[in-house]
C-alpha positions as CSV (number, residue, x, y, z in Angstrom):
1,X,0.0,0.0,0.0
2,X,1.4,3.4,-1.2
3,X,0.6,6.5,-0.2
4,X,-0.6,7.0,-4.3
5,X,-2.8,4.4,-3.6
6,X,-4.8,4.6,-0.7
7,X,-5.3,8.5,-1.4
8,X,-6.7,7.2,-5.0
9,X,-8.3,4.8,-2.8
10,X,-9.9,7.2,-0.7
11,X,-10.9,9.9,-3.4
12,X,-13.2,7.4,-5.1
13,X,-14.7,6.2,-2.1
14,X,-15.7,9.6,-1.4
15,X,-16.9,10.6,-4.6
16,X,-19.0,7.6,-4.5
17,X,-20.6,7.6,-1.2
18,X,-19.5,11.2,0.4
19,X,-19.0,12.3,3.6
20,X,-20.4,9.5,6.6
21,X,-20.3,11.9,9.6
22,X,-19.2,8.9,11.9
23,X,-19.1,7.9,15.1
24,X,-23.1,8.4,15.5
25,X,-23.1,9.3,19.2
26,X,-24.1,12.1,21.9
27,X,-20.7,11.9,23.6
28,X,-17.4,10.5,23.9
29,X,-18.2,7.6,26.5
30,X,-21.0,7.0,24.1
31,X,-18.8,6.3,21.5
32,X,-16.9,4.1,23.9
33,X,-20.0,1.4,25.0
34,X,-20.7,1.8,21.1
35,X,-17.1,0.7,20.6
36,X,-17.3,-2.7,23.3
37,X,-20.9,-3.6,22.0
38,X,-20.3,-3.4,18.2
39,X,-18.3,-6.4,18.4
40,X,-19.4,-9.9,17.0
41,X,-22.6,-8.1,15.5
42,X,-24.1,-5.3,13.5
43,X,-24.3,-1.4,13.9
44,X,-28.2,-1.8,14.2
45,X,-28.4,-4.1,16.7
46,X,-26.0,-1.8,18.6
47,X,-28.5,1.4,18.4
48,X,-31.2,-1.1,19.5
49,X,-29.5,-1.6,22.7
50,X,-27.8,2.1,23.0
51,X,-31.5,3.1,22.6
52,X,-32.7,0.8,26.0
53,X,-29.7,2.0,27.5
54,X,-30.4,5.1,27.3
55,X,-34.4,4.9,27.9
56,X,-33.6,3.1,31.3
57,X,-30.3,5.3,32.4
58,X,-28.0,8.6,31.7
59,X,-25.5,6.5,30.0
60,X,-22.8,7.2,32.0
61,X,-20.3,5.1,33.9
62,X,-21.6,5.8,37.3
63,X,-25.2,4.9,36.2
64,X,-24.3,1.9,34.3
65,X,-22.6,0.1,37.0
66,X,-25.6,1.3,39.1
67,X,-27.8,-1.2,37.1
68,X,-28.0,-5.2,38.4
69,X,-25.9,-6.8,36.2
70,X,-28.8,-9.2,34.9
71,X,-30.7,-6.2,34.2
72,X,-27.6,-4.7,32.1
73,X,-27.3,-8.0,30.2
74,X,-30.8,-7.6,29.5
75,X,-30.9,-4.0,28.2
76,X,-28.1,-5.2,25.8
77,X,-29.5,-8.1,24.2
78,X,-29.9,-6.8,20.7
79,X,-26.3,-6.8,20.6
80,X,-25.9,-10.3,21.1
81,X,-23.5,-12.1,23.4
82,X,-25.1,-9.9,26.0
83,X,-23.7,-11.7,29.1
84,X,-20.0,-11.5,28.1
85,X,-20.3,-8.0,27.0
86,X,-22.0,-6.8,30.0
87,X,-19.2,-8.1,31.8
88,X,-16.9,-6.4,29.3
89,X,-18.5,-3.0,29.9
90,X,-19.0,-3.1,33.8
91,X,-15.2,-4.0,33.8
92,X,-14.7,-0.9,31.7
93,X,-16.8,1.2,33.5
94,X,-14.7,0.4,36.5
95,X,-11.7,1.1,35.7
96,X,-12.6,4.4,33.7
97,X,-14.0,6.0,36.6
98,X,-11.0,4.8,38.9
99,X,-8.5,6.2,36.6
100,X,-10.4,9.5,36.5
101,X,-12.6,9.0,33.6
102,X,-12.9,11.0,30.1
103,X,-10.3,14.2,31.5
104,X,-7.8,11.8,33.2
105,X,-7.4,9.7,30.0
106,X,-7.5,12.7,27.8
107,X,-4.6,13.8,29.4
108,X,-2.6,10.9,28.5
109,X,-0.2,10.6,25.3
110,X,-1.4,8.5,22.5
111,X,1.0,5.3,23.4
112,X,-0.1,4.9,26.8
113,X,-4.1,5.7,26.8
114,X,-3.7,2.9,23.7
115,X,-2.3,0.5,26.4
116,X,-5.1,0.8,29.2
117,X,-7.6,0.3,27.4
118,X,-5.6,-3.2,26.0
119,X,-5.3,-4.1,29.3
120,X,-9.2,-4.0,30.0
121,X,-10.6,-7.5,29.2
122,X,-12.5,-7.8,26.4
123,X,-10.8,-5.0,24.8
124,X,-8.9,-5.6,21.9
125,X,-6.8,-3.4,19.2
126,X,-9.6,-2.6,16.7
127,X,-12.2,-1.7,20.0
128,X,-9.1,0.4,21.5
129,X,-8.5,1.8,18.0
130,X,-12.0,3.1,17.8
131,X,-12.6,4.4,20.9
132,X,-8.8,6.2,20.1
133,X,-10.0,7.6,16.9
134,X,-13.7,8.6,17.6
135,X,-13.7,9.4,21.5
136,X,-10.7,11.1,22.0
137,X,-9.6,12.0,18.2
138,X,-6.2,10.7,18.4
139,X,-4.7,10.1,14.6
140,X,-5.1,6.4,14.7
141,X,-5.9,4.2,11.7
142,X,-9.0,1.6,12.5
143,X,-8.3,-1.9,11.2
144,X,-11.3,-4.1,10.6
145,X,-12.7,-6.9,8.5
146,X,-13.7,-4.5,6.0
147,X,-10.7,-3.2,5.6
148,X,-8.8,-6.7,5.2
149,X,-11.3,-7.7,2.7
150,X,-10.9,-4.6,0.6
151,X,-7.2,-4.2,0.6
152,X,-7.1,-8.4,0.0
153,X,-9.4,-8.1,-3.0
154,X,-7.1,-5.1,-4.4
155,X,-4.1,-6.8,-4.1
156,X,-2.5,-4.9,-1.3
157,X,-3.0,-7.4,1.2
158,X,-1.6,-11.6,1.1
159,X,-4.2,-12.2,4.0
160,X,-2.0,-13.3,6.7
161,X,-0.7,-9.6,8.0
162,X,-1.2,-8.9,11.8
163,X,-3.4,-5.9,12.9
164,X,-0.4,-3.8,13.7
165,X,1.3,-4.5,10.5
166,X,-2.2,-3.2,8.4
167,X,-2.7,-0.3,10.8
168,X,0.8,1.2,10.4
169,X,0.7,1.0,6.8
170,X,-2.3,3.1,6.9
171,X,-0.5,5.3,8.5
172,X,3.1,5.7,7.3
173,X,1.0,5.8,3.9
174,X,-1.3,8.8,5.0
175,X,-1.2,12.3,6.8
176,X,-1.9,11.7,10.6
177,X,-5.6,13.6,10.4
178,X,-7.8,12.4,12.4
179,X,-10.5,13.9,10.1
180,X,-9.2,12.0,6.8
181,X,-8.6,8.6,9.0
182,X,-12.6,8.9,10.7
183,X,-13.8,9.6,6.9
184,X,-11.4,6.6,5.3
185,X,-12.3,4.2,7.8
186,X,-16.2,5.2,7.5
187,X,-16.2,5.0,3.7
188,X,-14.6,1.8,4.3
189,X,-17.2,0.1,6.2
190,X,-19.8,1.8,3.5
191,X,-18.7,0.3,0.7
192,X,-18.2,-3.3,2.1
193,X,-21.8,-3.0,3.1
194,X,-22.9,-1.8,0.0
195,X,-20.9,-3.3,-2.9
196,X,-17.9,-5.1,-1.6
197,X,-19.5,-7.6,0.5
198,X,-18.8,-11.4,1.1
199,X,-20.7,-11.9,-2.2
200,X,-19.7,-9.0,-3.7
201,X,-21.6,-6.8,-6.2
202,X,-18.7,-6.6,-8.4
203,X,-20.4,-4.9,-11.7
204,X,-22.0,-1.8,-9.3
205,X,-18.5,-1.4,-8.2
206,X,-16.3,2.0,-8.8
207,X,-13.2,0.1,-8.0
208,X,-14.2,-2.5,-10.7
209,X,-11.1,-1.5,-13.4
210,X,-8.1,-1.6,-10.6
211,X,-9.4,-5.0,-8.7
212,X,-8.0,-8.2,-9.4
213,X,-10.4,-9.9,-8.0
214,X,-13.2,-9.1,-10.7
215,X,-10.7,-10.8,-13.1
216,X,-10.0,-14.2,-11.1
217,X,-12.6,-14.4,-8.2
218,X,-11.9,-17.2,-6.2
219,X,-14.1,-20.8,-6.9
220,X,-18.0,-20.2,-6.5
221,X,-18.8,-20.6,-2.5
222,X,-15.2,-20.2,-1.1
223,X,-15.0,-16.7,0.4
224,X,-13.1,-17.9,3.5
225,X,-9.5,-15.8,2.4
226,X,-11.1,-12.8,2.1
């Protein structure tokens, strides 16, 4: 991945779906439970249970570890797995209002507000990576399965690359904006869901004449590599 590339990359994307405005939330802890529930599961069923949260509390840390934690697990069911990430959540919401919550961590560098939340359970590098990019605006690149399956298709991926190794090429390739890397990641996400999907909708696509895999797609029913 050059830097030629993914700006090419991005340009088209925009042209083709424009600006995405994302993360949709009220505030930056928002963004955060948004960022621990959205795992194993869609952005819909996330709003579902944002949308009880918020009906039944003030969606804040003090009012979510408040709740009975059967009656958390409950108000999250929409996003699936609701046991596990209630228990993900209430251990976040712990630790974020020991450490001081959103001012405290503000105050940290990049590096090392990247490394507590790693070291909550249940948090891993893409959930730190949003909650880095959308809650506190620091210039870091989100890596998910979109992303892998896009960059594979083009060519830019083998498949077997680590998180870290994806992420930095993003960007080493780009300008650290926070701006450009909310928009990329957004547009991203967009046009997996729209045209680049598991199945993929090859002939609607604007990225058609550069991908590879229009030209040798891989055996009907085997989209396990990408």
């Amino acid at each position: 991945m050059t830097s030629t590339t993914l700006q090419a990359l991005y340009q088209t994307l925009y042209t083709c779906y424009g600006a995405q405005g994302w993360w949709p939330a009220e505030t930056p802890f928002e963004v955060m439970v948004g960022a621990i529930l959205t795992q194993n599961t869609s952005w819909r069923n996330v709003e579902r249970a944002l949308d009880q949260l918020r009906t039944e509390t003030t969606l804040s840390a003090e009012a979510l570890l408040a709740l009975e934690p059967t009656r958390l697990a409950e108000l999250l069911r929409p996003s699936g797995y609701y046991n596990v990430k209630a228990r993900r959540l209430l251990a976040f919401c712990k630790r974020y209002r020991q450490i001081g919550e959103f001012d405290a961590l503000a105050a940290l560098a990049t590096p090392a507000l990247r490394e507590w939340l790693l070291a909550i359970p249940g948090v891993g590098p893409e959930t730190a990576d949003d909650i880095l990019l959308y809650a506190f605006a620091r210039p870091v690149f989100v890596v998910d399965a979109y992303t892998r399956r896009l960059c594979a298709r083009l060519g830019w991926l083998n498949g077997d690359e680590d998180y870290e190794t994806i992420r930095h090429g993003f960007e080493e390739a780009l300008p650290s904006d926070v701006a450009l890397f909310q928009e990329y990641h957004a547009l991203i996400v967009a046009h997996a869901k729209h045209v680049c999907r598991v199945r993929p909708n090859c002939t609607d696509c604007a990225l058609r004449t550069p991908c590879p895999f229009v030209l040798s797609p891989p055996p009907r029913g085997n989209t396990t590599p990408i």
